[in-house]
PyMOL commands that place a pseudoatom at each C-alpha (Angstrom):
pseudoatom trace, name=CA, resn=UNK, resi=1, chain=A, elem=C, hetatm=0, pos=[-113.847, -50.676, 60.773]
pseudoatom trace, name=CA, resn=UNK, resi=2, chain=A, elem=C, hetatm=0, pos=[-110.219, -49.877, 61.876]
pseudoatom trace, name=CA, resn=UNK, resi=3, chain=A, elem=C, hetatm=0, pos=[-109.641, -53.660, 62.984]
pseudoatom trace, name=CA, resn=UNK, resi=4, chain=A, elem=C, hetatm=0, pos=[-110.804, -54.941, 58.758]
pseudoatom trace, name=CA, resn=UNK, resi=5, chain=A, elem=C, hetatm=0, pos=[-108.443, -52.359, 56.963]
pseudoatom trace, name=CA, resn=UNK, resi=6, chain=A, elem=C, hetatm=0, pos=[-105.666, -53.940, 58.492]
pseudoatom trace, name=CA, resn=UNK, resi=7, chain=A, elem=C, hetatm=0, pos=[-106.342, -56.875, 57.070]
pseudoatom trace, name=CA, resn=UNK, resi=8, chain=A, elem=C, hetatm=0, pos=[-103.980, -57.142, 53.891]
pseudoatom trace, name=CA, resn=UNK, resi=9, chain=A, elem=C, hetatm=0, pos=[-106.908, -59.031, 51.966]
pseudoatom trace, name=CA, resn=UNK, resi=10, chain=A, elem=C, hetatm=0, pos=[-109.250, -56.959, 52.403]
pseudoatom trace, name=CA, resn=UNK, resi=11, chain=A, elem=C, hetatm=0, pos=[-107.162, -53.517, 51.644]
pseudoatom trace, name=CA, resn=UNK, resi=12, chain=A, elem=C, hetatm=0, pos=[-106.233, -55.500, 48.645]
pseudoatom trace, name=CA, resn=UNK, resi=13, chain=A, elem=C, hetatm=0, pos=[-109.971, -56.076, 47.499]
pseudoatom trace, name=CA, resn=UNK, resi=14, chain=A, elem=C, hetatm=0, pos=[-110.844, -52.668, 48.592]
pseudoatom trace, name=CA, resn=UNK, resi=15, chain=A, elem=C, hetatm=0, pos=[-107.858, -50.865, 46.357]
pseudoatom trace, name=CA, resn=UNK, resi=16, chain=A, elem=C, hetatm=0, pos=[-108.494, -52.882, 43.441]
pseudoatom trace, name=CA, resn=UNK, resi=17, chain=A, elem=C, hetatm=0, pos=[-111.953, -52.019, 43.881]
pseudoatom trace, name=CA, resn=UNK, resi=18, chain=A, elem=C, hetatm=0, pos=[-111.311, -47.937, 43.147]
pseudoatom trace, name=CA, resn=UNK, resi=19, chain=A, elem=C, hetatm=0, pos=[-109.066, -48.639, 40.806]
pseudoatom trace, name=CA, resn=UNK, resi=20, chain=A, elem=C, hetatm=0, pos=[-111.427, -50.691, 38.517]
pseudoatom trace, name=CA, resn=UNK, resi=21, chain=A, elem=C, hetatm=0, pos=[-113.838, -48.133, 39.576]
pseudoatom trace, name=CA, resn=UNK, resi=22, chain=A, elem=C, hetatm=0, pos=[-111.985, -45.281, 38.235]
pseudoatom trace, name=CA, resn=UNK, resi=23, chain=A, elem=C, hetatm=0, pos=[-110.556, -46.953, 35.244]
pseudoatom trace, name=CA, resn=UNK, resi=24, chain=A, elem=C, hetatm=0, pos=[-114.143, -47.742, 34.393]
pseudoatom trace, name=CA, resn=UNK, resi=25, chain=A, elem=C, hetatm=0, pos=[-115.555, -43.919, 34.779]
pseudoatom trace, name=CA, resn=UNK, resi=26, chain=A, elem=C, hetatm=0, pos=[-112.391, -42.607, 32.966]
pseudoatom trace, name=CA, resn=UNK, resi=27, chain=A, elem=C, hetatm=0, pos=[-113.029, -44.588, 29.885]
pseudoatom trace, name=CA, resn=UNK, resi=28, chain=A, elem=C, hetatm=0, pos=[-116.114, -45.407, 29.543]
pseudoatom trace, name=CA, resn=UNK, resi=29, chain=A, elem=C, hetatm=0, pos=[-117.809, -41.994, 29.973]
pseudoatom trace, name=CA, resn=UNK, resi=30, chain=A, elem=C, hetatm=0, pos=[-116.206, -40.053, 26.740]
pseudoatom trace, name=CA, resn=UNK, resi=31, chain=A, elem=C, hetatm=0, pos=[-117.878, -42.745, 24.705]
pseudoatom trace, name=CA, resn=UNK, resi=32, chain=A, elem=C, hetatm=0, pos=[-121.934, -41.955, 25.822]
pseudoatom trace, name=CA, resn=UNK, resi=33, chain=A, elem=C, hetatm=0, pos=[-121.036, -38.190, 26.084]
pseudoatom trace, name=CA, resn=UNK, resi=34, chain=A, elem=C, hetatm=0, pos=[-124.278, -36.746, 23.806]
pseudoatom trace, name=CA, resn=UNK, resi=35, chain=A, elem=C, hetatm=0, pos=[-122.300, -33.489, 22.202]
pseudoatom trace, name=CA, resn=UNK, resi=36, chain=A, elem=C, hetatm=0, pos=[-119.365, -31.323, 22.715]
pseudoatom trace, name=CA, resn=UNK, resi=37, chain=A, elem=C, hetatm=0, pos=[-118.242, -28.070, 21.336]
pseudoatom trace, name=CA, resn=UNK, resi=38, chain=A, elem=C, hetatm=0, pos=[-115.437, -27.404, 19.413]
pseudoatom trace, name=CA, resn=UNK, resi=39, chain=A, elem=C, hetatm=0, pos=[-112.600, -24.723, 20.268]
pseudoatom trace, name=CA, resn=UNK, resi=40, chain=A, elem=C, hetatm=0, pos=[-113.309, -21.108, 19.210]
pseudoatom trace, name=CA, resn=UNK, resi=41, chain=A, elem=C, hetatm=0, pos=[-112.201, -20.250, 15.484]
pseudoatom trace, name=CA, resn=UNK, resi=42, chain=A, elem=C, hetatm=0, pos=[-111.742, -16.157, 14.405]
pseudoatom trace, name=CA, resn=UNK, resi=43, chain=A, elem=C, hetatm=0, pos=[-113.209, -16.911, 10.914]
pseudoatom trace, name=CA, resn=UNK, resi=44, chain=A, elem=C, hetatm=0, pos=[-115.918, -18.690, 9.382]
pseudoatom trace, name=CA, resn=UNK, resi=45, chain=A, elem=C, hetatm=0, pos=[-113.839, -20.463, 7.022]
pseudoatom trace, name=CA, resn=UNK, resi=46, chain=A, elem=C, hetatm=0, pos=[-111.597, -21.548, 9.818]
pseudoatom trace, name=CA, resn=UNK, resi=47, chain=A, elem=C, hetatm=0, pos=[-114.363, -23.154, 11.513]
pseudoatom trace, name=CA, resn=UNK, resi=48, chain=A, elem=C, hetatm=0, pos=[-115.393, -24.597, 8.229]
pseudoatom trace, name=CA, resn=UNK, resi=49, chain=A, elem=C, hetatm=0, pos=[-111.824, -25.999, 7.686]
pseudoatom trace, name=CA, resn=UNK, resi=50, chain=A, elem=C, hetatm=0, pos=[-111.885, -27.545, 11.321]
pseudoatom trace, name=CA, resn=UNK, resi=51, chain=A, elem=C, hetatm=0, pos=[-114.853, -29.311, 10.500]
pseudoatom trace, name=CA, resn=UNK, resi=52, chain=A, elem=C, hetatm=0, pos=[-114.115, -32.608, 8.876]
pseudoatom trace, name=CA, resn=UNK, resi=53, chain=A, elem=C, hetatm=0, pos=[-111.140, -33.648, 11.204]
pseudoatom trace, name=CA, resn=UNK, resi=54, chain=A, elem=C, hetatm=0, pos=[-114.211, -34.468, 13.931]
pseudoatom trace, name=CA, resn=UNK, resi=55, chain=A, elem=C, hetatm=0, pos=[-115.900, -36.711, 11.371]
pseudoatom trace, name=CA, resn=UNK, resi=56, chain=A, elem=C, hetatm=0, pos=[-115.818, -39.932, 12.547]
pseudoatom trace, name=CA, resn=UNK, resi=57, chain=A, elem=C, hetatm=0, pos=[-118.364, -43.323, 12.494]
pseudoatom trace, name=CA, resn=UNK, resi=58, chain=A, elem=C, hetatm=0, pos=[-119.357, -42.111, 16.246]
pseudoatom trace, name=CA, resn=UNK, resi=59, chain=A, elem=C, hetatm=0, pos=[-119.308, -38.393, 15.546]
pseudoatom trace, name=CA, resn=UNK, resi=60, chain=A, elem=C, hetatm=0, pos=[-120.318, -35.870, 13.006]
pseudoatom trace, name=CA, resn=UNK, resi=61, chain=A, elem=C, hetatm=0, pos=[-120.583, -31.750, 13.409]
pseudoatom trace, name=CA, resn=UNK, resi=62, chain=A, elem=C, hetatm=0, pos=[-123.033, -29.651, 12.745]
pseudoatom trace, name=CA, resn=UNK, resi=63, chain=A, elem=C, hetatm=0, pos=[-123.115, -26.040, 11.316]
pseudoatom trace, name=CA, resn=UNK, resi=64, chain=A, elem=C, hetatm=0, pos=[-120.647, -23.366, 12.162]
pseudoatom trace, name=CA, resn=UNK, resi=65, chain=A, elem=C, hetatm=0, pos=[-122.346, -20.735, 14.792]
pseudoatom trace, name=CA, resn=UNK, resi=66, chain=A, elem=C, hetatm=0, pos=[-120.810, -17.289, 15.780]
pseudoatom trace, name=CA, resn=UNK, resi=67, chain=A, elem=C, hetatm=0, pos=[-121.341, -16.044, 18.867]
pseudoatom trace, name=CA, resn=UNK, resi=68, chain=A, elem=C, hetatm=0, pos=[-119.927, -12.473, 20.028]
pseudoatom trace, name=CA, resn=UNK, resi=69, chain=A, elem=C, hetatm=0, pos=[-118.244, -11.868, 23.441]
pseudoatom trace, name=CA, resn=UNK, resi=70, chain=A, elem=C, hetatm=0, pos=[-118.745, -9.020, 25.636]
pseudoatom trace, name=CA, resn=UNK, resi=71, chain=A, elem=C, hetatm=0, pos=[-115.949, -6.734, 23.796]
pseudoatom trace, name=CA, resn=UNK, resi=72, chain=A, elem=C, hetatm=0, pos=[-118.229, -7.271, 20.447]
pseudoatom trace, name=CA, resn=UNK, resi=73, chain=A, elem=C, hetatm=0, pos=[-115.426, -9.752, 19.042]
pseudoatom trace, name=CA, resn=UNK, resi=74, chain=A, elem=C, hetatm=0, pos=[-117.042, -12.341, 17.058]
pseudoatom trace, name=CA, resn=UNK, resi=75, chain=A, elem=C, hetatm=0, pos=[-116.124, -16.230, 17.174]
pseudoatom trace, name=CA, resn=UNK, resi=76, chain=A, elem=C, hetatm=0, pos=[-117.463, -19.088, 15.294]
pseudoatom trace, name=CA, resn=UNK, resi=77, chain=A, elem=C, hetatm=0, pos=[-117.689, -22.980, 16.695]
pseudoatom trace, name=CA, resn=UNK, resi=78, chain=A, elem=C, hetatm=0, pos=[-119.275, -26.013, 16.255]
pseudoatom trace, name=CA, resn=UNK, resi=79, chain=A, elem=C, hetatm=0, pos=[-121.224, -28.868, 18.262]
pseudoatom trace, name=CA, resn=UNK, resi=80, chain=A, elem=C, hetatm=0, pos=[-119.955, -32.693, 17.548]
pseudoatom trace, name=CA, resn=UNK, resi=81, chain=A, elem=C, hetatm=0, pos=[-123.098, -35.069, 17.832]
pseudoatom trace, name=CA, resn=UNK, resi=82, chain=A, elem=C, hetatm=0, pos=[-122.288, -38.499, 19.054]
pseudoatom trace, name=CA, resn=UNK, resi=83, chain=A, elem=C, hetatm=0, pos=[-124.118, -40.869, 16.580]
pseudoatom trace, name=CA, resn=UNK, resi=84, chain=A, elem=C, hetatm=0, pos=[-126.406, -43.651, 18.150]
for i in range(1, 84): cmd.bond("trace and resi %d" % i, "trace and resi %d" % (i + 1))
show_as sticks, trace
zoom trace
């Protein structure tokens, strides 16, 4: 193995290789993610306001949730759908 990685042509192939790889992973995966959820908001109407800026033709939000930590704060957010 030692002896074919110090072949320039082959190094060559084999960098290229991970590089398309990568490039590949790190833009093509945000594209078939399924749903994500939005920052936390400290009021409703925040999280209402935030809403339409994830509106898009591959994306629409849902309904504004509130969920309360462990020091009985409350929070509201939102899950983006990606549309099929």
């Amino acid at each position: 193995m030692t002896k074919i990685m110090r072949r320039p042509r082959v190094r060559a192939l084999i960098t290229a290789t991970v590089v398309a790889g990568g490039l590949v992973l790190a833009t093509g995966q945000p594209a078939y993610a399924g749903s994500y959820r939005s920052p936390f908001y400290s009021t409703q109407a925040a999280c209402n306001a935030a809403r339409p800026a994830h509106v898009s033709s591959w994306t629409s939000p849902g309904p504004c949730h509130a969920v309360t930590n462990t020091q009985g704060r409350v929070s509201w957010y939102f899950t983006v759908q990606t549309r099929y």
